[in-house]
Phi, psi and omega in degrees: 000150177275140171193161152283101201231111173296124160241151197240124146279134182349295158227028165237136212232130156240152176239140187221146160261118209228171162254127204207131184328154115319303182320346195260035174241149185301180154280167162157172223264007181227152177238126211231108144345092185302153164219347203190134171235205171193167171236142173239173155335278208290005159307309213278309162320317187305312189302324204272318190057070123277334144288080175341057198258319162264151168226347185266204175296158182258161310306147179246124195266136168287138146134098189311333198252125152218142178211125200215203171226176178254132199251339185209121217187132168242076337068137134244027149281328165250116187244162159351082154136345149351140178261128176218144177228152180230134156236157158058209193024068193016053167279124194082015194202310153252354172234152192304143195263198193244020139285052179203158185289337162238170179227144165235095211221154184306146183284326201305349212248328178310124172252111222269152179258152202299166153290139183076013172252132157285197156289331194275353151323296192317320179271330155348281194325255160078198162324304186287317176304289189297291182330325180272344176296291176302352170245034130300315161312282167310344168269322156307314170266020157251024168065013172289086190316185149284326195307322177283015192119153166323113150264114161329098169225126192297169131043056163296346199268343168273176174355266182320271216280349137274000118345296169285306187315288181308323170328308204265358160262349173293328212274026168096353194306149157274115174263115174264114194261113175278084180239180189237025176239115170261017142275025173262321213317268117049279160326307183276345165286285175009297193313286205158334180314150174236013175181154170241111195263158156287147178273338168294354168303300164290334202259001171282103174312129179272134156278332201270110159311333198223121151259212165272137199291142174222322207247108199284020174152170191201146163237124163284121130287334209250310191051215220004259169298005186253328148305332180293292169329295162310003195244306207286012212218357217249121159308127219303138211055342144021165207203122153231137141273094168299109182205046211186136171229039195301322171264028180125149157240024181281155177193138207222129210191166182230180169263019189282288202294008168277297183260037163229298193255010181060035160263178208235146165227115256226085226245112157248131179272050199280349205248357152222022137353113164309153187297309167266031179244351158299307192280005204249320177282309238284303209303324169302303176300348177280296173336296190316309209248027155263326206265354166073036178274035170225000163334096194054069158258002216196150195230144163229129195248178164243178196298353182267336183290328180320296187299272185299359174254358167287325189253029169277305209265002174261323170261046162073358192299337195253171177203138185088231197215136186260131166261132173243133174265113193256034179243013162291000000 
């Protein structure tokens, strides 16, 4: 099978596309025909070895994302000609990823892919997709209407947060999309935004624990000083969805908008995400990518582009979602 494969020289990591036994795929009880990956960020950190991203052995296949079909499988949960999408469960990061024409994942890791979806809907879709549903999700189930106020979403121009954008102006929300690129702005009013914050706007430390309320709730990406910021900002009951560190992870805040105004700070998990609040996000998204809330978000490369283009996505270059066809 073709695949992308990291090797590590002593502490400098290169990538090749190469031809590479099956046998050599971890264990799990499903065996799945790649048809569609995506580069996410931390694809692009693996690739690159700018990030502490792979744990598992050199050499090593990359790739967070993947969706195919099942060519083998002792599950009887899966049979033989199945549609499957895999995140998560440190797939590209401790077991060989969805840079290759095949995969081998646990049945339990497994998502069936929704109806009226394709695979290559599906990587449209991907990590960053499921990850802005669930803290779509998570602002929905802290009660946060459209009715309350504005939501804040942080490092918009990227995957999650043009993403989010559109999620939360289909789901009726007034959206302020915060980025530092100003060839997003246009695109992202596209999207859905209805205002554009600078992103040196937010990442500016607040001396005030409780500022002036601006945000009825946020999906974060970025966290640190800019999450602090969103915190000291956020409306009594407010929703954040933490789901991101791209500016740090340190984070320097008091509880006064916990215990004075009951906002919530909202920790999203997309990568050990329960099946079911997975198949629950998976069903919305689909709904999202019938209504055609993902429209021109998406660039599709191939498995050899993958390698100039992580370190296009590492130094911010890229916007939406990149899909690699990887039989391409």
């Amino acid at each position: 099978m073709r695949a992308l494969v990291l090797h590590k020289d002593g502490d400098d990591v290169r990538s090749v596309i190469e031809e590479v036994e099956e046998s050599r795929l971890p264990e799990g009880d499903v065996l799945i025909d790649v048809a569609y990956s995506s580069l996410n960020y931390k694809d692009g950190l693996a690739v690159t070895n700018t990030g502490k991203i792979v744990r598992g052995e050199y050499p090593f296949v990359p790739g967070i994302d993947l969706a195919g079909t099942v060519v083998e499988s002792d599950s009887p949960k899966w049979q033989v000609g199945d549609k499957v999408i895999l995140t998560g469960w440190s797939t590209g990061e401790a077991r060989w990823g969805g840079y290759a024409e095949r995969a081998r994942a646990k049945a339990e890791h497994l998502v069936r892919l929704p109806d009226g979806m394709s695979l290559k809907e599906a990587m449209l879709v991907g990590t960053a997709g499921l990850t802005a549903m669930l803290s779509v999700l998570a602002i929905e189930e802290m009660h946060v209407t459209p009715d309350r106020g504005p939501i804040v979403v942080t490092g918009a121009s990227g995957g999650v947060g043009s993403t989010a954008v559109a999620l939360l102006a289909r789901a009726g929300y007034e959206v302020a999309a915060s980025t530092g690129t100003a060839s997003a702005h246009d695109y992202l009013k596209e999207l859905g935004a209805s205002q554009i914050v600078d992103r040196a706007e937010l990442a500016e430390p607040t001396s005030n624990p409780l500022g002036k309320a601006r945000w009825a709730g946020a999906v974060d990406s970025v966290g640190g000083s800019t999450l602090a910021h969103i915190i000291a900002e956020t409306m009594r009951h407010g929703c954040i969805a933490a789901c991101g560190l791209a500016g740090g992870h340190a984070l320097d805040t008091t509880v006064f908008p916990f215990i004075l105004r009951g906002v919530v700070l909202y920790g999203i998990d997309s990568n050990t995400a329960p099946s079911e609040k997975r198949e629950a996000a998976w069903a919305r998204l689909a709904e999202a990518v019938g209504d055609g809330a993902f429209a021109g978000v998406d660039e599709t490369i191939s498995l050899a582009d993958v390698i100039p283009y992580s370190k296009k996505i590492v130094r911010g270059e890229t916007r939406g979602r990149v899909i690699v066809d990887v039989r391409a």
